[in-house]
C-alpha positions as CSV (number, residue, x, y, z in Angstrom):
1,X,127.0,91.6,110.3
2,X,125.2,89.5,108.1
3,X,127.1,85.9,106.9
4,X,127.7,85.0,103.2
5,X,127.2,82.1,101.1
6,X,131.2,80.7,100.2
7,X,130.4,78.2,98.4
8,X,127.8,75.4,96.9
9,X,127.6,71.9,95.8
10,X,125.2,70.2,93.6
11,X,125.3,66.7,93.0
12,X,122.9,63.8,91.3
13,X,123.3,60.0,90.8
14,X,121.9,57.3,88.4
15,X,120.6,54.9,90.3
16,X,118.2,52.9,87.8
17,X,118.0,49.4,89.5
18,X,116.9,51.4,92.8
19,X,113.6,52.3,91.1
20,X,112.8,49.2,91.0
21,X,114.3,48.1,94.5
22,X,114.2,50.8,96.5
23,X,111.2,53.3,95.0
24,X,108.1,53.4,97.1
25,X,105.9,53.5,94.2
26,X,107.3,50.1,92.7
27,X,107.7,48.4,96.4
28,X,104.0,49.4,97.0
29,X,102.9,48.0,93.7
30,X,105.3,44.4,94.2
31,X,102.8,44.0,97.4
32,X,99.4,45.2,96.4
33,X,99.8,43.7,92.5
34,X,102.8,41.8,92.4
35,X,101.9,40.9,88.7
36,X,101.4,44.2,87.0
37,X,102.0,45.3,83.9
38,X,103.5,48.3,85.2
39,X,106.3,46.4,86.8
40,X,106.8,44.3,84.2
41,X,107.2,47.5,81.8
42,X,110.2,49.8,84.0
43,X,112.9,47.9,83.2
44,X,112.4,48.5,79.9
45,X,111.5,52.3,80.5
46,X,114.8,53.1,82.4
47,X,117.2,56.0,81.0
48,X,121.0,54.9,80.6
49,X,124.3,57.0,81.8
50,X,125.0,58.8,78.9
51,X,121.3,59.8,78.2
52,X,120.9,60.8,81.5
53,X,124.5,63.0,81.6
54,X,122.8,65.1,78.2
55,X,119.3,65.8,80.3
56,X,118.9,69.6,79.9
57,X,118.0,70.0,83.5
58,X,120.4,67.4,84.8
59,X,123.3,69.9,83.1
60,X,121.8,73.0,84.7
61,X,121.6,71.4,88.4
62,X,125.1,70.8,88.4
63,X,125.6,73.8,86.6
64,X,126.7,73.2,83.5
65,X,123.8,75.0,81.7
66,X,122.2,78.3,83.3
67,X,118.8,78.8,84.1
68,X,118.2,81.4,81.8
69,X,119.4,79.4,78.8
70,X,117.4,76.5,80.0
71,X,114.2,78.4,79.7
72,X,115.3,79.3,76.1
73,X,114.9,75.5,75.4
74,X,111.1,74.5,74.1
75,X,109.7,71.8,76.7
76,X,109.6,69.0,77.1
77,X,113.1,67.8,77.5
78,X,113.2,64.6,78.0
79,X,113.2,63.8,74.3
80,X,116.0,66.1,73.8
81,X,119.5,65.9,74.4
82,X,122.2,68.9,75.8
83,X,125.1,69.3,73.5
84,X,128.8,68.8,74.8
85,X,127.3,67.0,78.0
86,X,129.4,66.0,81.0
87,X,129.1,64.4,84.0
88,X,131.0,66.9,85.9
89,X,129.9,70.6,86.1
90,X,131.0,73.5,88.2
91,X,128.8,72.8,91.1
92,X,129.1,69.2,91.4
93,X,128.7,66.6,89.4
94,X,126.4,63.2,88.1
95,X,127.9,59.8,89.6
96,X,127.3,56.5,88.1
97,X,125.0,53.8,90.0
98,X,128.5,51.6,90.1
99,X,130.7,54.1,91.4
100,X,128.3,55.0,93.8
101,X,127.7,51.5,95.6
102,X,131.3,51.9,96.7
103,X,131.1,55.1,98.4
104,X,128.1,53.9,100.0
105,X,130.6,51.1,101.3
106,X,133.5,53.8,102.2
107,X,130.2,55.5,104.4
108,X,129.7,52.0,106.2
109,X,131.2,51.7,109.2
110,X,129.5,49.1,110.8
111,X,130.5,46.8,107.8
112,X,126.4,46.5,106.9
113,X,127.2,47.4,103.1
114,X,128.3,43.9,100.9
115,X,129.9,44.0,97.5
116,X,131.0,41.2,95.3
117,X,134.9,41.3,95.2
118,X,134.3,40.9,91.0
119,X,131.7,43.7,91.2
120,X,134.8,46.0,93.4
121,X,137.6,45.3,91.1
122,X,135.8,46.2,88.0
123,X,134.9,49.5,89.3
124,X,137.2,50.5,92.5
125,X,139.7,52.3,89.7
126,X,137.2,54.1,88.0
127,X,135.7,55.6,91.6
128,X,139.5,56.5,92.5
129,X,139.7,58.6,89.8
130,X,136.7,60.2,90.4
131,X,137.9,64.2,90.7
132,X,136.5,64.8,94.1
133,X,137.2,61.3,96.2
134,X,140.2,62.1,97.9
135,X,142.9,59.3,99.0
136,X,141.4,58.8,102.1
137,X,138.2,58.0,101.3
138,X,139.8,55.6,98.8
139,X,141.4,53.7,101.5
140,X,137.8,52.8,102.8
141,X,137.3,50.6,100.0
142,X,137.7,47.1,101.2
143,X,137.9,43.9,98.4
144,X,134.3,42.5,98.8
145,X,133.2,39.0,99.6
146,X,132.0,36.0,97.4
147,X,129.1,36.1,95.9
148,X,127.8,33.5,97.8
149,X,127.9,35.3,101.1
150,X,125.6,38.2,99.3
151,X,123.1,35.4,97.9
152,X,122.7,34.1,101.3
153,X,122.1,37.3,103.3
154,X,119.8,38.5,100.8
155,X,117.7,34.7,100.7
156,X,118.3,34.1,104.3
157,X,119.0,37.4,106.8
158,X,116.4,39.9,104.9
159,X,119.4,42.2,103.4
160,X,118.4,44.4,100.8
161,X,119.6,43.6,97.4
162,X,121.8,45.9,95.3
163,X,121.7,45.4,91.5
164,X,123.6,46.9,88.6
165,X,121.8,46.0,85.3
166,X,119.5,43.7,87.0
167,X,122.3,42.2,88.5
168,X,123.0,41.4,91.9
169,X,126.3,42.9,92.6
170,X,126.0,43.4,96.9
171,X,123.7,43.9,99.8
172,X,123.1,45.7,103.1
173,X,122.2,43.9,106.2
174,X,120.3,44.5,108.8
175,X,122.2,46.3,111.7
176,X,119.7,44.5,114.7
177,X,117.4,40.9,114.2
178,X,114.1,42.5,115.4
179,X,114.6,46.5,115.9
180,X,112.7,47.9,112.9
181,X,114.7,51.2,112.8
182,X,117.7,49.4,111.8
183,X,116.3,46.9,109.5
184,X,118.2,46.1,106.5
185,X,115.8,48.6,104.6
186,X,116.1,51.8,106.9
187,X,119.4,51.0,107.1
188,X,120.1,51.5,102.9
189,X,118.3,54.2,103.6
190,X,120.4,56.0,105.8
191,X,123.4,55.1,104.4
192,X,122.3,56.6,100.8
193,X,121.3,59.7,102.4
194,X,124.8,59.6,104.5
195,X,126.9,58.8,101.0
196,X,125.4,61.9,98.6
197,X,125.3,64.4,101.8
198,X,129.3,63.2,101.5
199,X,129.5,63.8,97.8
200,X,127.8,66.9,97.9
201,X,129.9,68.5,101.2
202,X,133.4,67.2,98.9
203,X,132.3,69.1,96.2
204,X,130.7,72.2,98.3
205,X,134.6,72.6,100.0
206,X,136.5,72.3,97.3
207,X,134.0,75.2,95.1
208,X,134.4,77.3,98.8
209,X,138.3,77.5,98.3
210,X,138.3,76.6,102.0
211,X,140.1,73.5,103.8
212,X,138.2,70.6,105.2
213,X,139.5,72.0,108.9
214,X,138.2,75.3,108.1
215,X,134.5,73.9,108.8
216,X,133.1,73.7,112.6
217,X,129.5,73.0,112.1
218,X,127.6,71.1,109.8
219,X,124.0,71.0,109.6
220,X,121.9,68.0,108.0
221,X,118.6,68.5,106.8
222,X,117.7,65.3,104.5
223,X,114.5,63.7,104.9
224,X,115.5,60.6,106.6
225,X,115.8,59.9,110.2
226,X,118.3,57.6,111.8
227,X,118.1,55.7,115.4
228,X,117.0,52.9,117.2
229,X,114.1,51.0,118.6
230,X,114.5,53.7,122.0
231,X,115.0,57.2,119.6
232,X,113.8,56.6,116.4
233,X,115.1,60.0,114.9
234,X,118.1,60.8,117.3
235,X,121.1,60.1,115.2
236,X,123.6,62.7,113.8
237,X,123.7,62.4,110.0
238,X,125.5,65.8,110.1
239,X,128.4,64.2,112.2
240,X,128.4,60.8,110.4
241,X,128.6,62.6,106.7
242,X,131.3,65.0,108.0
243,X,133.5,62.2,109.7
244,X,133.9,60.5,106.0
245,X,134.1,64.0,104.0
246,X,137.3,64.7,106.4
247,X,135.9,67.5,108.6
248,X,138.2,66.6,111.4
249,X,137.2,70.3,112.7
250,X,133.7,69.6,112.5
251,X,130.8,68.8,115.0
252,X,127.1,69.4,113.5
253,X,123.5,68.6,114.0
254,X,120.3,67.6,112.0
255,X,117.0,70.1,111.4
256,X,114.0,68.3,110.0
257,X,111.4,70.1,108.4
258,X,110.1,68.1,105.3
259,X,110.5,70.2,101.9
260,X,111.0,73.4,104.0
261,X,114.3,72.3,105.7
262,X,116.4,73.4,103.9
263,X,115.2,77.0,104.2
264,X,114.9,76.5,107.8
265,X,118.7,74.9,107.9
266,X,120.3,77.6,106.0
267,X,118.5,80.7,108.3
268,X,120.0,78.5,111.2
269,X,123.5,78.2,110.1
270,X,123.6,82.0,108.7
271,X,122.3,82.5,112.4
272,X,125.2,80.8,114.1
273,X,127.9,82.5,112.0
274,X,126.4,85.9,112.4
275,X,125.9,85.6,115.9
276,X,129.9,84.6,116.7
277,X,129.1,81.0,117.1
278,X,131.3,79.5,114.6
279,X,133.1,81.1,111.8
280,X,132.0,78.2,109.1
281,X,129.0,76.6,108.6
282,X,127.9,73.4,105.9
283,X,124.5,72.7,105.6
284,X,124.5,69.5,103.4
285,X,121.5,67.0,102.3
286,X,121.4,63.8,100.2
287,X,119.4,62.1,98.4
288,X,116.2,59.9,99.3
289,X,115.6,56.6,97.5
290,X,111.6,56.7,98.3
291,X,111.5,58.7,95.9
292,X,112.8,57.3,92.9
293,X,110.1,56.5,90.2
294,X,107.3,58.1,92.2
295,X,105.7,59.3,89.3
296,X,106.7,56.6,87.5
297,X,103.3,55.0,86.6
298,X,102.0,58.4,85.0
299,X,105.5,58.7,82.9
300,X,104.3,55.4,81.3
301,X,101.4,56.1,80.1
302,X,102.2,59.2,78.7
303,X,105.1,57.0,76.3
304,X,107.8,58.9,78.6
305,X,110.8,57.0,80.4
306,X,111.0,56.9,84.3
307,X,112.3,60.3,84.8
308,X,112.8,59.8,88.1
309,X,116.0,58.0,88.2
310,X,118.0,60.1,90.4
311,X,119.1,61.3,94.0
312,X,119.9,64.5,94.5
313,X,121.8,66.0,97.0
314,X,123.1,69.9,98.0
315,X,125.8,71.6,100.7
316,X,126.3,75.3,101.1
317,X,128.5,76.5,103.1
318,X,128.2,80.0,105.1
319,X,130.9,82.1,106.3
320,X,131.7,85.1,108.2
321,X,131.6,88.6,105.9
322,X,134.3,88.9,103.7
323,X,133.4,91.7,102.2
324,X,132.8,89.5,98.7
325,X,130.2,87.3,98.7
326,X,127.2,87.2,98.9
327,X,124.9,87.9,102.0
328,X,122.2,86.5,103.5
329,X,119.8,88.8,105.1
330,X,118.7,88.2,108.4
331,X,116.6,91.2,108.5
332,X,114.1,90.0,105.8
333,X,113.0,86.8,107.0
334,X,109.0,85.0,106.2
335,X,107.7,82.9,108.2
336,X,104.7,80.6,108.0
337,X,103.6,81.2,111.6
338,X,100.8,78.5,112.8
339,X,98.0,81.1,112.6
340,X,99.1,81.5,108.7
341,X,96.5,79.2,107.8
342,X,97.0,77.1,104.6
343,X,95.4,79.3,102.0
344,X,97.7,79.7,99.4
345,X,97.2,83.8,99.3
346,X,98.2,83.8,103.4
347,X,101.2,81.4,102.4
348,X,102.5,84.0,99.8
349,X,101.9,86.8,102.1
350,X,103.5,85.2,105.0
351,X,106.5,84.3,102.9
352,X,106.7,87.2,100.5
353,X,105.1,89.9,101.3
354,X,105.0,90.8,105.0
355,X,108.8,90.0,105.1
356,X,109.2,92.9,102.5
357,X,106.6,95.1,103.2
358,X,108.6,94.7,107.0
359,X,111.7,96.0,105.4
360,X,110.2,98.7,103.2
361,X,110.0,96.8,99.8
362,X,108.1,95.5,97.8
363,X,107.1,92.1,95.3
364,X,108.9,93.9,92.9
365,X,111.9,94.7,94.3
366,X,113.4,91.2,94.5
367,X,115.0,90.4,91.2
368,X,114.4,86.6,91.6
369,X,113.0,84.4,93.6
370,X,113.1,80.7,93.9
371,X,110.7,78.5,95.3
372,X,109.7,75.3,95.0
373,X,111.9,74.2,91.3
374,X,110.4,71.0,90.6
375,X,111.5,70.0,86.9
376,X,107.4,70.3,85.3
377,X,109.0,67.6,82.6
378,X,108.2,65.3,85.9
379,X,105.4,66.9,87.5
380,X,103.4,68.0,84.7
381,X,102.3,64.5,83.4
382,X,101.6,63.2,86.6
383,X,99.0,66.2,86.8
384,X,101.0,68.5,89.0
385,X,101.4,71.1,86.7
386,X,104.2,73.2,86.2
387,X,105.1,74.1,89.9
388,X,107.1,76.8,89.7
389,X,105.1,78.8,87.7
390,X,102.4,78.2,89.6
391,X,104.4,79.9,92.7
392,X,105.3,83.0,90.5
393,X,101.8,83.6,89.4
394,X,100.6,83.8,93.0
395,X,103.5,86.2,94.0
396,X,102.4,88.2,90.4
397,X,98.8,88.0,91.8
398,X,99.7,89.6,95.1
399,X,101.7,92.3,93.5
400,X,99.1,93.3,91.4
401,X,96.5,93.2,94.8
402,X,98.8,95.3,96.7
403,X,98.7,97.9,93.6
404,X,102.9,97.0,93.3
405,X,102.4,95.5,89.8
406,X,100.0,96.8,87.0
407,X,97.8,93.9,86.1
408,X,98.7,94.2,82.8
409,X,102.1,93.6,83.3
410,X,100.7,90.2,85.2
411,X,102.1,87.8,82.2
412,X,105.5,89.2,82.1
413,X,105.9,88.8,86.0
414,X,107.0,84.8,85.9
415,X,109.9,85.5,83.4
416,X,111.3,88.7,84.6
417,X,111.2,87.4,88.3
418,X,110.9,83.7,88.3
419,X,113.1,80.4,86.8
420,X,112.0,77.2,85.2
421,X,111.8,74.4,87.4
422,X,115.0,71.8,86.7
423,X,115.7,69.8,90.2
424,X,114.6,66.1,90.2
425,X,111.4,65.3,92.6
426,X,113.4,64.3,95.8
427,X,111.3,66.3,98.5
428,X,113.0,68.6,100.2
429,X,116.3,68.9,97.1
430,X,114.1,71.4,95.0
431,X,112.9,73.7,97.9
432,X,114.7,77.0,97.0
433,X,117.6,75.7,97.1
434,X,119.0,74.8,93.7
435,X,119.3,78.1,92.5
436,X,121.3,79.6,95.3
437,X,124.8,78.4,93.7
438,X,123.3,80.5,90.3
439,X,122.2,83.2,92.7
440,X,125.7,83.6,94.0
441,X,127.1,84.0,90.4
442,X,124.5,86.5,89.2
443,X,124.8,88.6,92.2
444,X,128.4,88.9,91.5
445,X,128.4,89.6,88.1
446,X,126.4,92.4,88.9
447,X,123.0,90.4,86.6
448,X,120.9,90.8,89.7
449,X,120.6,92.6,93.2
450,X,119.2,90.3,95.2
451,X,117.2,86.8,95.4
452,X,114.6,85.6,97.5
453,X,114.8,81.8,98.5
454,X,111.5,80.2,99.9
455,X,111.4,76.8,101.4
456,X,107.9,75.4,101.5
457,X,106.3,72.3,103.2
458,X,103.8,69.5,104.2
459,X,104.3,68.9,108.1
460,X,100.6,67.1,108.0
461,X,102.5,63.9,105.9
462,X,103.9,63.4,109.6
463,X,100.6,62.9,111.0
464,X,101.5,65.0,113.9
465,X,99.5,68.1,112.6
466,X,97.6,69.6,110.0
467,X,99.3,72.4,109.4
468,X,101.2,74.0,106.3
469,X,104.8,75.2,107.0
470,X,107.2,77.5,105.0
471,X,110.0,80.2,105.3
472,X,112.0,82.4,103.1
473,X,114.9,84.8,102.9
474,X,117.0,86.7,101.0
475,X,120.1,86.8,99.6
476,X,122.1,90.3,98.2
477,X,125.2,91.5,96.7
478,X,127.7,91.9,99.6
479,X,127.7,95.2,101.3
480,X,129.9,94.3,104.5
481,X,133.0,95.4,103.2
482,X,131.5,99.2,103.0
483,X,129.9,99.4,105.8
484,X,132.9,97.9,107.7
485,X,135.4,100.2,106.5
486,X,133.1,102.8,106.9
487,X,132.4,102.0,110.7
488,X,136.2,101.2,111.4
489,X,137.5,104.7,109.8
490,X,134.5,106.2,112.1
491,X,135.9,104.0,114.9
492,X,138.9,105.4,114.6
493,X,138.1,108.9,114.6
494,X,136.3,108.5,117.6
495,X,139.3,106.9,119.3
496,X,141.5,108.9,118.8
497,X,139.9,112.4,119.7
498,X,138.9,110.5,122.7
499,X,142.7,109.5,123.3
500,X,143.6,112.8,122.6
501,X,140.9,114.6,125.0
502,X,142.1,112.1,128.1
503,X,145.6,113.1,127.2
504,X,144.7,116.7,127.6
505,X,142.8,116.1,130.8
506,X,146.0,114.2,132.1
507,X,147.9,117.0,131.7
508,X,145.7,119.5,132.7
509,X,145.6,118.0,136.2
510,X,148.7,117.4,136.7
511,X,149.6,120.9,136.3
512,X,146.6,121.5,139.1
């Protein structure tokens, strides 16, 4: 019997002085022109809290604001601002740069993270009575160290500065003097992905209705990779985000996939609750400071801010059929096999098409789908066009190849089966993904029947290949609780005309 979807969690964070810091774009640009007019212009250019709480599409990924009544709102919207904002929404929620420097300490255990003891009594109260941080992850907070100490590990040890307002308020070290994989910059990092993978599982839990013990896997599929000079990639961020979330219950793996992993990750857990495995599942991601402010330089020059001011980070977590929620269907998987080729019509096919052709359906039939939902307020300028669309025309195209869609319905095919793109440009965040917690809601409310997530991604960025890589499935309104009461009365039936035909027998040859 297929697994359902429980629960989801969507969070984001400000973290405007990491642009600068931590952003490959602006690193690249301190080294190559160290003078430019670019830098000289971001701090200038970089949204504040409150502007960045009442961002339309900020308010829709933590679910404030629906997709549909996002669409209803004329691009762009950066310029714009969402009425009755808040940082907290019924996914997740938007944490503060401040507030998250301390639960990046609270993920430290190897006491790497440094913050000034001014810097964590100004804030610690304020990150206490945060909604989701429970007590325990409270305790973690330690008082900080003089300012001096961080001053001299950042001029003298190569520790990677932390700023609040252009300020230095901390620092993470370096966890080894000459092993690159746990330099003091791999090492912030990690622990960012580690601390929103933790925010996002919190909030994922608590939307589930479960307990923190009810979960015995977690899955990671972020885009970092932790280890040492011996296994570069062969730590457990699954393990190490579940440890701080409270998952007592919990042991867990990573998957790796670039943009695609999440798809991948989420077919995989769905896989080991179907199969008997484990009863619970989390898949869980955070955020990835490389790329903050990526498409910072285009923003500019177009008299925009830098829009890309935020991680993002996502945790779903799959249970066995309770005859409520939602399903994922393992019959009607795609799969971007390796002699798909990287033509976009045999990557739509591969994804779309032959899974549903497979199963007897067809473009059409799926009510939404949701691939790559890159926010086109970011993509656009930087000459990406509007990515979603783009996806939804290609699907439209195919259905109107396949003779499934009348051409001249072509135009109407992005709006009556597609979204607008509202998830910030951290990889693998916007890959499907963001809509499933929408999904969920829709397929309950009876809006839609079914939802097609598709994962999509670059494997030749490793170097290790050239090839394309994708996969998809599909998520329905639950039928479990039918068809199990339908097999159990049938069960029963069976039993006990059996039971009664031994019985007979018994007698019958006891007589003999």
């Amino acid at each position: 019997m297929n697994s359902v979807i429980k629960g989801t969690g969507y969070i984001l964070v400000h973290t405007p002085d990491m642009v600068m810091q931590n952003g490959t774009t602006q690193t690249t640009e301190k080294i190559v022109n160290p003078e430019s007019e670019y830098l000289k212009a971001v701090p200038n250019n970089l949204r504040n809290f409150d502007t960045v709480v009442s961002y339309y599409p900020n308010q829709t990924y933590i679910g404030n604001i629906t997709p549909d009544e996002l669409a209803n709102i004329e691009a762009p919207w950066y310029d714009k601002t969402a009425p009755d904002a808040k940082r907290y929404g019924k996914f997740g929620q938007i944490m503060p740069e401040e507030e998250f420097y301390i639960l990046m300490q609270t993920c430290d255990v190897f006491d790497l993270v440094k913050l000034d003891k001014e810097f964590v009594a100004a804030n610690k109260a304020s990150f206490a009575a945060n909604e989701i941080i429970s007590e325990d992850i409270v305790a973690r907070v330690n008082d900080g160290v003089e300012y001096a100490e961080i001053e001299a590990a950042v001029n003298n040890e190569h520790a990677e500065p932390l700023y609040v307002k252009e300020k230095l308020v901390g620092c993470i070290k370096r966890a080894h003097d000459i092993d690159v994989n746990l330099s003091a910059h791999v090492m912030l990092e990690n622990i960012v992905a580690k601390a929103s993978s933790v925010l996002a599982l919190l909030h994922a839990v608590k939307n589930a209705g479960i307990q923190k013990s009810d979960v015995e896997y977690v899955l990671d599929c972020c885009e970092e990779a932790a280890g040492d000079m011996n296994q570069r990639g062969g730590c457990n961020f699954a393990k190490a985000a579940a440890e701080i979330a409270g998952l007592e219950n919990a042991s867990g793996a990573d998957m790796r996939g670039f943009c695609a992993a999440p798809a991948h990750t989420i077919i995989a857990a769905a896989s080991l609750v179907s199969s008997g495995a484990y009863n619970c599942v989390a898949v869980t991601s955070g955020g990835c400071t490389a790329k903050l402010g990526m498409n910072g330089k285009d923003h500019l020059k177009k008299g925009m801010p830098i829009l890309e001011d935020m991680l993002g980070g996502f945790a779903v977590i799959i249970t066995k059929n309770d005859g409520v929620n939602p399903e994922i269907d393992l019959s009607i998987l795609g799969r971007h096999t390796v002699g798909t080729g990287s033509a976009p019509q045999n990557v739509i096919t591969s994804l779309v098409q032959e899974p549903l052709q497979r199963n007897g359906m067809k473009i059409t039939d799926i009510d939404r789908y949701s691939p790559e939902m890159q926010n086109p307020d970011i993509t656009k300028p930087a000459g990406a066009g509007d990515v979603p669309l783009a996806n939804y025309k290609m699907i439209g195209a195919l259905a109107v190849k396949s003779g499934e869609l009348d051409k001249a319905d072509l135009k109407d095919f992005p709006a009556k089966h597609g979204l607008v793109g509202w998830a910030p440009t951290q990889g693998h965040i916007p890959s499907g993904v963001p809509y499933i917690g929408f999904a969920c809601e829709d397929l309950m409310s009876g809006k839609i029947k079914n939802a097609m997530i598709i994962g999509k991604g670059s494997l030749f960025l490793g170097r290790m290949t050239n090839l394309f890589d994708g996969v998809s499935f599909v998520i329905h309104a639950n039928t479990g609780a039918e068809e199990e009461s339908s097999v159990s009365e049938e069960t029963v039936r069976s039993l006990i005309s059996s039971s009664l035909r031994d019985f007979a027998n018994s007698l019958l040859s006891q007589e003999d």
